[in-house]
N, C-alpha and C positions, 0 to 999 in steps of 0.2 A: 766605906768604899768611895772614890771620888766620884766626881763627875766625870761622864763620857765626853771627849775634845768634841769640841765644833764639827771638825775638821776628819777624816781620818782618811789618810791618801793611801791606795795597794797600787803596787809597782808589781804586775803578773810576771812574772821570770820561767824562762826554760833553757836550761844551758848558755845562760849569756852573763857569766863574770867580765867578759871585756865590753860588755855595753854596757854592766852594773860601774865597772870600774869609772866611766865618766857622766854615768846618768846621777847618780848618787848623793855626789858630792852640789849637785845643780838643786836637788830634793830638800838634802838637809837644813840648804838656805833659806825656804820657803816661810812657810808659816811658824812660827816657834812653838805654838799649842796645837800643832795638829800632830797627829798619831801615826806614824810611818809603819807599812808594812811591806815586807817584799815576802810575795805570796808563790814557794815554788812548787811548778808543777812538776815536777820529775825528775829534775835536774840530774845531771853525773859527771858532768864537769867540776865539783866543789864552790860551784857558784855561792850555795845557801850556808855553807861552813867557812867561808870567805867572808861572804855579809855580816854573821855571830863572832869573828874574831875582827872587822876593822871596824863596824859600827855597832860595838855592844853600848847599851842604854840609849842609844838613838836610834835605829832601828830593832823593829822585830823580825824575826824570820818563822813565816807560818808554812809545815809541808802540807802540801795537798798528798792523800795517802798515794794515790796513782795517779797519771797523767790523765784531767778529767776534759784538757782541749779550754778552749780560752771562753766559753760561754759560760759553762759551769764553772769553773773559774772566776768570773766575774759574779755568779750568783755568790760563790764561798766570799767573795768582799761584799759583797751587801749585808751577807752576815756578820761578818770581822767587824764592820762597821755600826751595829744596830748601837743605838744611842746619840749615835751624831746627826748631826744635823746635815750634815754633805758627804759624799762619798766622793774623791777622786779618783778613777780608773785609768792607768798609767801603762802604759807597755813601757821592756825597758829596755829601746833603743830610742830614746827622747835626751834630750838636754834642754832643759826649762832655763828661761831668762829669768831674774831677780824677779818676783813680784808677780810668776805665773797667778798660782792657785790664789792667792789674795784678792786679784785683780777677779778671778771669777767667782768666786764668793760674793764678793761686792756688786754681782753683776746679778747674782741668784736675789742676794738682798732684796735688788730695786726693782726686780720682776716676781711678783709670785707667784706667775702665772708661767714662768718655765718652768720646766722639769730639769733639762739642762744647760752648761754654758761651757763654749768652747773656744779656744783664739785661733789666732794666726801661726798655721805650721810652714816652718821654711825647710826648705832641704839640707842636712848636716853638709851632704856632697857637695854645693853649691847654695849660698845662705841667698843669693841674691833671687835665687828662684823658691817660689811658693811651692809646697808640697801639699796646700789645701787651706782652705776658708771657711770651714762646715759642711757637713755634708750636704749634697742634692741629691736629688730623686725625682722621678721622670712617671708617668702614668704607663708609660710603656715597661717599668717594673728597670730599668736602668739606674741605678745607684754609681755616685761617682763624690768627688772633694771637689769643691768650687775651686778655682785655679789652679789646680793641679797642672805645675812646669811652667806654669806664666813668670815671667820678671816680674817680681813686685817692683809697680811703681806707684803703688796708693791707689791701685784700682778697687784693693776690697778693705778700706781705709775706714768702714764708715760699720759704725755698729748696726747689728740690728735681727732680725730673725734667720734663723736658717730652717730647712727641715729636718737636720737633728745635730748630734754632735759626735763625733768619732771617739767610740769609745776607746780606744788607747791613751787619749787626752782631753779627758773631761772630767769636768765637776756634777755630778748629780746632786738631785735633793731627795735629800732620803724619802722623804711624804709620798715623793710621783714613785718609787717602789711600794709601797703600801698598798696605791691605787692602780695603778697598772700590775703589776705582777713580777714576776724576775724573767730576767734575760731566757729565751726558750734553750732550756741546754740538748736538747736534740740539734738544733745547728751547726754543734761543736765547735764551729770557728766558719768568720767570715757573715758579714752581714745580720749580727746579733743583734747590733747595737741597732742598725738601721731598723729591724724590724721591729726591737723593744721603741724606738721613735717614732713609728709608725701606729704601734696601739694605744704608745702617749697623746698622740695627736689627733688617736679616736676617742679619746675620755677629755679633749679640751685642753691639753696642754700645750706649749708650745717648746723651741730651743731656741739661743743666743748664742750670738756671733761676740765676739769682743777683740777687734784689731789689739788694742796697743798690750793683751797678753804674749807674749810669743813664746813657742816651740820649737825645737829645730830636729828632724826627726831623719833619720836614717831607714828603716823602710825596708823590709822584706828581709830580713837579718833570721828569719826562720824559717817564712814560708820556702822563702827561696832553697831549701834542706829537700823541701817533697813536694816541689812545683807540678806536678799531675794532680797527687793528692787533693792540694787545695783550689787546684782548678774544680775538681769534681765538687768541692764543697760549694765555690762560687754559684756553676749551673743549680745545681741541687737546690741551694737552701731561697737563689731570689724566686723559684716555679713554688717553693714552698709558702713562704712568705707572701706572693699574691694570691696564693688557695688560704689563708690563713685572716690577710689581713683586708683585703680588697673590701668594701661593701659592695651588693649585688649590683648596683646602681653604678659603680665605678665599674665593676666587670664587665657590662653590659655596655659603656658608650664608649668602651676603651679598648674592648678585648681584638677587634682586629691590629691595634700598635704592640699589645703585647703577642700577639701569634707572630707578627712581621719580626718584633724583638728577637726571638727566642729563634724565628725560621733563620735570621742574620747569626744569631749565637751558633747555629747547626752546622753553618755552612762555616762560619770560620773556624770550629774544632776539625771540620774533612781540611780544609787548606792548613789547618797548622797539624797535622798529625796527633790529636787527643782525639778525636772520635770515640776510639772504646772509652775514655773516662766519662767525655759526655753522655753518650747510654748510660752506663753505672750509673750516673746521678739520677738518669727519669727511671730505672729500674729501682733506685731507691724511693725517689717520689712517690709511684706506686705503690711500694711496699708502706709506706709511710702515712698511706692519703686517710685509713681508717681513724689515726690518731691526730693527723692535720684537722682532719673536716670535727672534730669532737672540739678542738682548740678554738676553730672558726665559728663555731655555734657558741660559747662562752665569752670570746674577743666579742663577736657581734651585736650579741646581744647585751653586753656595757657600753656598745658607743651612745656616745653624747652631742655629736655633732654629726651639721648635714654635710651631705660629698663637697657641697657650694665651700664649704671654710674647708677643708682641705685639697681642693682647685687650688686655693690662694697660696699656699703652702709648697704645691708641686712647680716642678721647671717646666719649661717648653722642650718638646723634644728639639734635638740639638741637628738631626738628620736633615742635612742637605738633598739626599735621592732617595726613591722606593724600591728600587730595588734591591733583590738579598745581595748581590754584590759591595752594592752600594752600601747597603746595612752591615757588611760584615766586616768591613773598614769601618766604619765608625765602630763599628762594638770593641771591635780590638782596642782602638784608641779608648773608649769610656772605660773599660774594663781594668787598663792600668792603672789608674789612682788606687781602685781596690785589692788589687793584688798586689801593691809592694806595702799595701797600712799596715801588715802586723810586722811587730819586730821580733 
């Protein structure tokens, strides 16, 4: 039997032969020893019989038996990968530069103390504007991509930590799945990755930034199919994820920004007409709190670190006013980086 690659990159696929058709050919360029997989979830467009007839012996095509949604999914490549030493997690509305995954590899190398590493996403729409610089994260439970819609002009030029990495374009190390655990597939999609980041940076680990990798990523190429849907996922899974991953100590010196968060989140589902979605989601939350809070007493009780080193790690909220008006204008805006990441 050989040896397991280094390397082993999954490209999540759903109905998107015309994103595979130029993400593909950007892939195969990359590492020469790593292991390509385009992992479909459901497909019916002949995306995954497309794959098996133009890249046989360089790609594989693995079916997920049902559509199990992009978290579980992402667990089924941590497994696809057991043996390697890195896992890349790929959505496939990306186009990778020469020397993406190499360049983050090299980046895992020289830190052993990330978990993951992520570059520079530019927009396919417009290459001159950033579509993200790693993820942030707010104590008010707000999650967003560092310069999301800036002109890049070398303002996020400079290596160095982020609070996690956007799983559609990153490199994992296999080890931080070992020790953290896998992506929570109750989530189904939306905010996995931020939360598997967040329990990484409760057991000590950290994420990498790396500029001179780049992405150029296209962006909502599915969600946008059931934009109520993954609205509801959004609300749902970040109320989930601060019952889950917060220490009591963070809940306690913080919880009136995350009440103001979510009061702002309230107010701009009644002004944009989702309202009934946003219920569904705290109607699931409840339904859900029995198996959240069983999750939160086993995250919790493995952290490793005090709230002080994950302060260091968090953004400053970004909110110019306090009031829900005021808040509900900016959440709209935070809100878009996340809702066009999946492809």
């Amino acid at each position: 039997m050989s040896a397991a690659p280094r390397l082993t990159a999954v490209v999540l696929n759903l109905d998107g032969r015309a994103l595979l058709e130029r993400m593909l050919p950007t892939l195969v360029d990359q590492d020469p020893g790593a292991r390509l997989i385009v992992l479909d979830d459901g497909s019916t467009d002949g995306s995954p019989e497309w794959v098996e007839r133009e890249y046989a012996g360089r790609v594989e095509v693995v079916r997920n038996p049902q559509n199990l949604g992009v978290a579980r999914s992402f667990n089924r490549a941590v497994e696809l990968a057991d043996g390697s030493e890195y896992l890349a997690l790929l959505n496939n509305d990306l186009e990778l530069e020469p020397g993406y995954l190499r360049t983050l590899v090299d980046v895992l190398d020289a830190h052993p103390e990330a978990a993951s590493a992520a570059g520079k996403m530019r927009s396919v729409r417009d290459p001159s504007r950033l579509d993200g610089a790693g993820d942030a994260f707010l104590w008010s439970s707000a999650a967003t991509r560092r310069g999301y819609g800036e002109v890049d002009e070398g303002q996020y030029d400079q290596p160095g930590e982020v609070f996690s990495a956007c799983g559609g374009a990153a490199v994992y190390r296999m080890e931080a799945f070992a020790d953290v655990g896998a992506f929570d597939g109750d989530f189904f999609a939306y905010l996995e990755d931020i939360d598997w980041g967040f329990r990484a940076r409760l057991r000590g680990w950290t994420a990498r930034y790396e500029p001179s990798a780049v992405v150029h990523h296209v962006g909502g190429a599915t969600t946008n199919r059931n934009a109520a849907f993954f609205g509801m996922l959004q609300r749902r899974n970040q109320l989930l994820l601060v019952i889950k991953d917060y220490p009591a100590r963070a809940l306690w010196l913080h919880w009136p920004k995350i009440a103001l968060h979510h009061a702002g989140w309230l107010v701009a589902s009644v002004r944009d007409g989702v309202l009934p979605g946003h219920l569904r989601a705290l109607v699931q939350v409840v339904a859900m709190l029995p198996a959240t809070l069983r999750k939160r007493r086993a995250i919790q009780r493995g952290r490793r670190v005090p709230v002080a080193v994950l302060d260091a790690a968090i953004s400053p909220e970004p909110y110019a006013g306090d009031t829900l008006g005021e808040r509900a204008r900016s959440m709209a805006r935070a809100a878009a980086p996340l809702f066009r990441r999946r492809g």
